[in-house]
N, C-alpha and C positions, 0 to 999 in steps of 0.2 A: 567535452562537457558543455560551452559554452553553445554548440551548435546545437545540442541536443534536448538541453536544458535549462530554460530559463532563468532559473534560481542560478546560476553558474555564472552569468556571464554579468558580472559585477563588476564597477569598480574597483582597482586596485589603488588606492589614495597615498600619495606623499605627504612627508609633513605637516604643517599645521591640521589640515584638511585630513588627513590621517588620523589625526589626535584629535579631532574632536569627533571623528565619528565613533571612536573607539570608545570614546568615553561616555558618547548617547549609548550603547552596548552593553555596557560592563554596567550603567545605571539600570538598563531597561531588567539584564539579569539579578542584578542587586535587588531593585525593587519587587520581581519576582518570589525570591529566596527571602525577602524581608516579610513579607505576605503569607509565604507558607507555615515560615517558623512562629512568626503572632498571631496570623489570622488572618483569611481573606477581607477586604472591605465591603460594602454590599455589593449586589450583585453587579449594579449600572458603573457603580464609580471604578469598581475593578477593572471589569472589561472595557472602557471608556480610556483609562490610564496605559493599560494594557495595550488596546491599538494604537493610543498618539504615539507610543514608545515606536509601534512598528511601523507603522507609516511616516515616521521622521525617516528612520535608517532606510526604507526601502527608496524614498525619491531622493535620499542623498546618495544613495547606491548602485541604484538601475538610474540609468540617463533614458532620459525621452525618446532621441533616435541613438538607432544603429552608430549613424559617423560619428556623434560626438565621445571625445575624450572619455578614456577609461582608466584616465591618470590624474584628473582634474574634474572639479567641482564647477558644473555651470550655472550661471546667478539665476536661470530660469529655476532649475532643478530647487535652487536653495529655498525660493520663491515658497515651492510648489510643497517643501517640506515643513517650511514654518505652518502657511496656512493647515496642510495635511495632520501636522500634530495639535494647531490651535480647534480646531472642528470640535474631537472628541474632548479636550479640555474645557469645552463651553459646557456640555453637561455637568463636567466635576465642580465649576466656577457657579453653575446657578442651579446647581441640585436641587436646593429645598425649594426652590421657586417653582421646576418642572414639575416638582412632586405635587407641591399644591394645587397648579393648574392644567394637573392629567387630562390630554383629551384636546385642551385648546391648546391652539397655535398660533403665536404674535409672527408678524414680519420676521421677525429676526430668527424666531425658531425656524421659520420656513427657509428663512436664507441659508441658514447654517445647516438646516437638516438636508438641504437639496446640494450644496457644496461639498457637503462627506459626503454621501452618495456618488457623488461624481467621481471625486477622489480616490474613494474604494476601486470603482471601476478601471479607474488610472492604473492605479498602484497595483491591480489586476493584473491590466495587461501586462505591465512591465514584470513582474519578478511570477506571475503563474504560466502568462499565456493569453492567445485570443480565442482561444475555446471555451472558458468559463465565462469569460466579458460576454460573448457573444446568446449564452444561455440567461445569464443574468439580463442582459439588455431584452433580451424577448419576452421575459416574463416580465419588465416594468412596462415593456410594452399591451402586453396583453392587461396589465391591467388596467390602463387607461382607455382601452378597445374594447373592453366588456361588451357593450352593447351590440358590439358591431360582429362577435363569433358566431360562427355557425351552431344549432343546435343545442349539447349538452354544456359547450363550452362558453354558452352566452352568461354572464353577469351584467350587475346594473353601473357598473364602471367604479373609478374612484378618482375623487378630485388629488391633484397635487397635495392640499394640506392634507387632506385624509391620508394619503401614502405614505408621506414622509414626517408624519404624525407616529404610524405604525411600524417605521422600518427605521425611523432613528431614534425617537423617545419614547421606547416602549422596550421589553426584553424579548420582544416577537420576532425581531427582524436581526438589524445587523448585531447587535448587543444581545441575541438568543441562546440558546444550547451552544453550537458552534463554537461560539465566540469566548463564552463562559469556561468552557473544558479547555480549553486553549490557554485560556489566562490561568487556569491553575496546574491539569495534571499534565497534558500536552508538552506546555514548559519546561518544565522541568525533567520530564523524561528526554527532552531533544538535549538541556544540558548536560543531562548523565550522557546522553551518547556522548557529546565534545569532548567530556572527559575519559571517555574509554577512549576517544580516538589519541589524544596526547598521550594516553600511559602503551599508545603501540598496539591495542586488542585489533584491532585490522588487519598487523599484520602476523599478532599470532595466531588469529582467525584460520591465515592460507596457509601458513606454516604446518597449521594441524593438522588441515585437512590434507595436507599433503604429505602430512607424515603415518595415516591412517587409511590415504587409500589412489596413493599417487604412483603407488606399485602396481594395482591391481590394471588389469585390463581396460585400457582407455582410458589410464589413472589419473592426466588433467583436465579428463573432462568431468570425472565423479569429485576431482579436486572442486570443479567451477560449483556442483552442486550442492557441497558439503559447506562450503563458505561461504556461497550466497546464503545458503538454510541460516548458518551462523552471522552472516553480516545483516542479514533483517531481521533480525532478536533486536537490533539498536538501529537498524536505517530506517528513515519514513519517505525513503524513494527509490522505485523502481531502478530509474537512468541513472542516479549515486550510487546505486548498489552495482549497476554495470561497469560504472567507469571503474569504482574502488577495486573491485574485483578480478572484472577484466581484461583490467590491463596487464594482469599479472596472467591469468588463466588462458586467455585466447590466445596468444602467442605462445603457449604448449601445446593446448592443443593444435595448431597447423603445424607445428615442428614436428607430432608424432603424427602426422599424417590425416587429421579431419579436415573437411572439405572447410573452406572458410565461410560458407554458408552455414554449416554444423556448427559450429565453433562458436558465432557469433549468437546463433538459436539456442546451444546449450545455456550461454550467460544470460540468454536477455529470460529466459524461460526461468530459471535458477532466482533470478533474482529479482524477477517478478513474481515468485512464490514467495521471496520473504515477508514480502505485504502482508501475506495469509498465515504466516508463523508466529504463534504466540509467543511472547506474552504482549508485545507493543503492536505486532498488526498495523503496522503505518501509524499511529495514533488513531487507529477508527476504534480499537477494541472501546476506550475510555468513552468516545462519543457512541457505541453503537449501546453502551450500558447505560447508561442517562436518557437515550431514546426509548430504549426498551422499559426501562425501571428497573431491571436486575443489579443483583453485584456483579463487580468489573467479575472477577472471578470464574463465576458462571458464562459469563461468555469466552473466557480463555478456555476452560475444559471442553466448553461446543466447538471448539474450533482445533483441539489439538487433531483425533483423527484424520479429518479431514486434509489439514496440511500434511501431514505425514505422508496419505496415502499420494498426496500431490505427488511430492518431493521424491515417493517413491517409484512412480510413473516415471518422472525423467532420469531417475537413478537408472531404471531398466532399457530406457531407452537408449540413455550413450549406451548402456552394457552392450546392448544388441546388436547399435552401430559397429562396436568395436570388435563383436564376435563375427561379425559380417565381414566386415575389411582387416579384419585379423591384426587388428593392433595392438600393442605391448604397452606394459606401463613406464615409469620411468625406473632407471634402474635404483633400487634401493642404498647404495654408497652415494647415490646425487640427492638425498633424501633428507630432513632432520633427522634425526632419534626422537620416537616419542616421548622414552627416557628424562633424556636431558632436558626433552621441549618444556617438558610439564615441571622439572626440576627449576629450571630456570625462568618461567614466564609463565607458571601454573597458578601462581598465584595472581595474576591479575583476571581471573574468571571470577576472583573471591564477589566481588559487589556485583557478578550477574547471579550466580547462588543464590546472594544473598537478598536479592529483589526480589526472583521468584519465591524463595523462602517468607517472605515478609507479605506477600500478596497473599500466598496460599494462606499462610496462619491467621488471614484477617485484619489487617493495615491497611489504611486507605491506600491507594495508588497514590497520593501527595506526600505521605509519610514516608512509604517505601522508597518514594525518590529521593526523597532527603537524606534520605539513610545511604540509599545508593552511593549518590555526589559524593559524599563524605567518605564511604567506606572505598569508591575508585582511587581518591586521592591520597588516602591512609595507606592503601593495598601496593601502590605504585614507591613508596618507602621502604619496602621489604627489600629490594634488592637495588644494588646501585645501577645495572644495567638499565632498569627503566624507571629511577627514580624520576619526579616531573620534578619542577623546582618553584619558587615563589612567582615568577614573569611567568610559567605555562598556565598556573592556575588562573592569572589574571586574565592571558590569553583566552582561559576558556570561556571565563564569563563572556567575552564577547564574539568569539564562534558559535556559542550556545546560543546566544543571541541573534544572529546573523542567518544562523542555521531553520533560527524558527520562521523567518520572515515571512517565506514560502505560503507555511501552514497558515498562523494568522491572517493574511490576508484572505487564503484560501477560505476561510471559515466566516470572515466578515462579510465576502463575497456569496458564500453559500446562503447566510443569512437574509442576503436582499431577497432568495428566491424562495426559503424559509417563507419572511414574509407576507411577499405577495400570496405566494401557496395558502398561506392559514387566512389573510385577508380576502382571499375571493373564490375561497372553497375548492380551489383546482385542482388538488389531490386528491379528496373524493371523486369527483367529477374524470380524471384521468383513471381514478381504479375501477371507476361504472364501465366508462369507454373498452378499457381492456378486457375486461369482462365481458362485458355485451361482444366484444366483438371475436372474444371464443367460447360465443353462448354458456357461459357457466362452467365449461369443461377444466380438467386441474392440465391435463397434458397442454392444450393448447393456448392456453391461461400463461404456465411457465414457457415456452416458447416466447409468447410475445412478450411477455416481461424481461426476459433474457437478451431479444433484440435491443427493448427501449434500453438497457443496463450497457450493453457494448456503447451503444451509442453517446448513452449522459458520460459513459466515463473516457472517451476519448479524448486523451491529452491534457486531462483535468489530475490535479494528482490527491495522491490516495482519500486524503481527510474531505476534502471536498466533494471525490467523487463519490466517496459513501454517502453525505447528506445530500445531494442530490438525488443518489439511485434512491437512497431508504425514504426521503418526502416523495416523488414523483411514482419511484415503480414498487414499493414493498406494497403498498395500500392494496393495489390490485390482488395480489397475494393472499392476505391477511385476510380480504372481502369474501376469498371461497375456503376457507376455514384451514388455511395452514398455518401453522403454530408460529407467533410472533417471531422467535430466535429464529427459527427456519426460514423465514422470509426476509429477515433481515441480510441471514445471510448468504443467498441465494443472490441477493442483488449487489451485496458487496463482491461474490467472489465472480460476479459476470464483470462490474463495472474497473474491478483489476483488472481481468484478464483483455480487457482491451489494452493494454499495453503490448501486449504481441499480436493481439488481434489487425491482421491489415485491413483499411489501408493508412489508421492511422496507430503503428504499431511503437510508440517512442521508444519502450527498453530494446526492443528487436532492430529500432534502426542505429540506436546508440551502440548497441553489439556490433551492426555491421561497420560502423563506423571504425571499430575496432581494428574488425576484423579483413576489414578491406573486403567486402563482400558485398551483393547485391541485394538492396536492403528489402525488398520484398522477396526474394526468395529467402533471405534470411526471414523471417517473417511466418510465413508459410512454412517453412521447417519448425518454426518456436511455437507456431498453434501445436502442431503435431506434435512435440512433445509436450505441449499443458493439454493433452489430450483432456486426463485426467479435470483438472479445470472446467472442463465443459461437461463433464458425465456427474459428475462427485455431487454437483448440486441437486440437482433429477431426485439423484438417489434420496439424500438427505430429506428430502423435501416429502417424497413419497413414505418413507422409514426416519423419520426425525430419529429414532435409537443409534444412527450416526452421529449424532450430538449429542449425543447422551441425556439424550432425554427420556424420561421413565424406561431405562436401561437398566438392565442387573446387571452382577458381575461376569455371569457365566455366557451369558448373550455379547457383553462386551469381548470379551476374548476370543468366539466364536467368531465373532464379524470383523476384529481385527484380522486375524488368520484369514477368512475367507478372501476380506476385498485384500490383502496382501497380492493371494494367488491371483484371483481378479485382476490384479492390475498386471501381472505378467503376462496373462490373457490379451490385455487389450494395446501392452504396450506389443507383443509378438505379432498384432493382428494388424497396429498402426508402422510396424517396423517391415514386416512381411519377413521376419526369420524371426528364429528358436533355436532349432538344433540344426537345419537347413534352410534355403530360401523357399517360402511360403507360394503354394498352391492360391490360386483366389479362394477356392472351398475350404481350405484351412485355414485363411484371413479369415474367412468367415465363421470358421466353428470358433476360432481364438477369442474374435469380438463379442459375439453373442454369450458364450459361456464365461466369461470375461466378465462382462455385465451381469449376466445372473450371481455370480460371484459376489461382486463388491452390493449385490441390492441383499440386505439381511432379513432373509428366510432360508428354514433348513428346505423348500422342496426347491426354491432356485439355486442352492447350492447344490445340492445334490446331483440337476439337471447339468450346470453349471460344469464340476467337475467330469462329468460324464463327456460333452462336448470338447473340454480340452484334453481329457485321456485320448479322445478318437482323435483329436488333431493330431498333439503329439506320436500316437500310434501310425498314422499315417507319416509323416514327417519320418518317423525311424524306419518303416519300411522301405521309404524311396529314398531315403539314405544307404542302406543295407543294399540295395540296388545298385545304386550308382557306382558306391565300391567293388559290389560284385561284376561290374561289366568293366571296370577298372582293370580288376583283376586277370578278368578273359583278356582283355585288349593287350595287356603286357604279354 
């Protein structure tokens, strides 16, 4: 984990030093949970409170370099953590004063406002990565360069106070949307995970899934798919949901016999879908609803489809593999009982029901967390085998905490690019560009915005990577008149799927890491099975009724069934077998009919099916063949 992923590779603290960072933790959670149940404060002082909390634990956390101590506390670091948490407390300390004198900037504003900027940056690098620093850092560059860009991209520049005017004492920049959703629903949805992971849901997660389909044909590889789907209901990371996972799943799979290339590409693919799986979506769902102005709501119903047919692509794929190399499941006495499983540990699913329940009926997403926390820890009393006890709950508060560090920063970080973007018009000015430069066309429109979206979301993780792709590349989108939801989420599910996208593919190389395998042909395998990933948007985007937008009932059932078959089509075409090994002219009727398929109309379905009757027809003849010369040869 620690190789693969930044947020991992933490100190682990003894003693005093141990206790006290635990207890900045369990405050920063406290103050969290205190806020929901009375009321948030305004907007500034919240989010302000909110990051010194995270920026103390992150530089007491993450050390500076690599060599130093990951057992002890360096006086730089401690340094670096006072100042880190004093920055945003200077807002809360002279509120009424900033309030009054919006706009102007003393010395000291300046000083402080360019000191947490730099900070942010720090605290970046250390616990996100150098892929967001290095995005960030180009846009504060560019907006000091103004004058000096070529053509569309020229502006009339911005002084220092002007910047740091807009990006620290203003709600435009790092205290923005990002930052805001983070300090309320974010939070607290990462605590609810902590406490499913104390009451065990992780590990009845693989349990299930392996007792629902760890029999069937290639059974730990639909295991790796079934509990990544169910471990991104609660993870907001890719490489966490590989390790949690796959450390259990890829070493069945190479014991029933998948190449450890496969093996590796099933988990990082599985669990780089959970991003996309409703109802948490990495925490982008809360921030893509506030960008948009809809209820959270509405954007979990546009997004279930879609993940399904994901998840259903890579379900076809191991199928396929395993029909191919004729592998077996595991034997069902080496199995749970689903019986006993759901008798004994059924009840701790109760506060995921019951979240989705609370979301759907109309409850804020901050409510329904609340309710959550509460009902995981009530649910985990039901039976003594996973009761948690007074010390886990305390524990949680400061895993939950620990756990969010990632996203906040991620989101404070997103904010510097937020505001440079609204302060120097760049986000129009990037959606002209992309435009102009597929002269108005929608086909070559989404092309290059699907490029720019691999690219902004390499190695950036989830919550970040959405407010980047959705400022920088949805505008494009939106400018040639594709329906806001659709464009949002066109760039969200490009700027995930760089996660196996090579050459920087983190879930696909954390698999191989697994898996002991070669990380870019791991890699290159995990695109091919997110085939689907890469087609599923196109479609959306052309036919929004994927998202259930202005969709009936009878339409929706139709198009479910169709891109179903669809996706057998296209996973048979990417696989090169079905009932034999695939012809290239049958790759090719699979893929195309395939596609017609999953795009919702009755004359591409129609066509669609017709295509994959001829395939399949084909495929049985020269199967009936083969047999028959069998039969002579004996």
């Amino acid at each position: 984990m620690a190789q693969y992923d930044k947020e991992s590779d933490y100190r682990r603290l003894q003693g005093p030093a141990a206790r006290v960072v635990a207890a900045v933790a369990i405050a920063f959670s406290v103050f969290q949970l205190y806020t929901a149940v009375f009321g948030v404060l305004d907007a500034h002082l919240q989010r302000s409170i909110h990051l010194s909390f995270a920026m103390a634990l992150v530089f007491l956390l993450y050390p500076s370099r690599k060599n130093w101590s990951r057992t002890q506390l360096h006086w730089f670091d401690v340094l670096l953590a006072m100042a880190a948490a004093a920055t945003p407390l200077y807002i809360v300390a002279f509120y009424q004063d900033l309030v009054l004198r919006a706009g102007r900037v003393t010395p000291t504003d300046l000083l402080i406002g360019a000191l947490g900027v730099f900070l942010i940056l720090e605290a970046a690098r250390r616990v996100v990565g150098w892929p967001i620093v290095i995005v960030a850092s180009a846009f504060l560059v560019y907006a000091f360069l103004g004058p000096m860009m070529p053509g569309i991209l020229a502006h009339k520049g911005l002084t220092l106070g002007q910047l740091v005017d807009h990006l620290y004492f203003t709600t435009e920049g790092v205290f923005g949307i990002p930052l805001g959703v983070s300090s309320t629903f974010i939070f607290l949805f990462i605590l609810f995970g902590a406490y499913l992971e104390k009451t065990g849901m992780g590990r009845f997660f693989i349990d299930l899934a392996n007792a629902l389909a760890g029999w069937a044909s290639g059974g730990p590889a639909k295991v790796a798919v079934l509990s990544s789907g169910l471990m991104g209901t609660i993870s907001g990371s890719s490489v966490a949901n590989v390790a949690g996972t796959g450390s259990f799943t890829i070493p069945m799979m190479k014991s029933l016999g998948y190449r450890p290339e496969f093996a590796g590409a099933v988990e990082a693919a599985a669990s780089t879908g959970g991003q996309l799986m409703p109802p948490i979506m990495g925490a982008a769902a809360f921030l893509m609803a506030e960008f948009i102005g809809i209820p959270y709501i509405q954007v979990v119903k546009a997004a279930v489809i879609p993940a399904v047919l994901y998840f259903t692509g890579i379900w076809i794929g191991v199928h396929l593999e395993a029909q191919k190399l004729g592998l077996k499941g595991i034997p069902r006495e080496q199995l749970p009982r689903i019986g006993r499983l759901l008798l004994e540990r059924g009840h701790l699913a109760i506060p995921l029901i019951a979240i989705i329940y609370l979301l759907v009926s109309g409850r804020t997403p901050m409510r329904a967390a609340l309710w959550a926390i509460l009902l995981a820890i009530l649910a985990s009393l039901l039976r003594r085998s996973t009761r948690i006890s007074l010390r886990d709950v305390i524990d949680g508060l400061e895993q939950g905490a620990r756990s969010a560090l990632g996203v906040v920063i991620a989101c404070a970080t997103a904010g510097v690019i937020i505001g440079v973007v609204t302060k120097t018009g760049l986000g129009l000015k990037l959606a002209t560009a992309l435009v102009d430069l597929a002269h108005g066309a929608l086909l070559p429109t989404l092309f290059f915005t699907m490029i720019s979206s691999l690219i902004l979301g390499m190695g950036v993780p989830t919550t970040a990577n959405y407010v980047i792709t959705s400022t920088i590349a949805a505008p494009a989108l939106i400018r040639i008149g594709v329906p806001v939801i659709a464009a949002h989420m066109f760039v969200f599910y490009f700027g995930i799927i760089a996660d196996v996208t090579p050459p920087v593919a983190l879930a696909a190389y954390a698999g191989s890491g697994i898996a002991k395998s070669n990380p870019m042909q791991t890699g290159v395998n995990a695109s091919k099975l997110a085939i689907a990933a890469f087609l599923i948007p196109y479609i959306f985007v052309t036919s929004p009724a994927l998202l259930l937008v202005n969709a009936t009932l009878p339409l929706v059932v139709r198009m479910i069934a169709t891109s179903l078959i669809g996706m057998v089509g296209v996973g048979a075409a990417v696989n090169g077998f079905l009932v034999t090994t695939a012809n290239p002219v049958e790759r090719l009727l699979f893929f195309v009919g395939g596609l017609l398929l999953i795009q919702p109309a009755v004359q591409t379905d129609i066509i669609g099916i017709a295509l994959l009757v001829a395939a399949c027809l084909s495929q049985r003849v020269r199967l009936a063949r083969k047999r028959a010369e069998g039969v002579r040869m004996q």
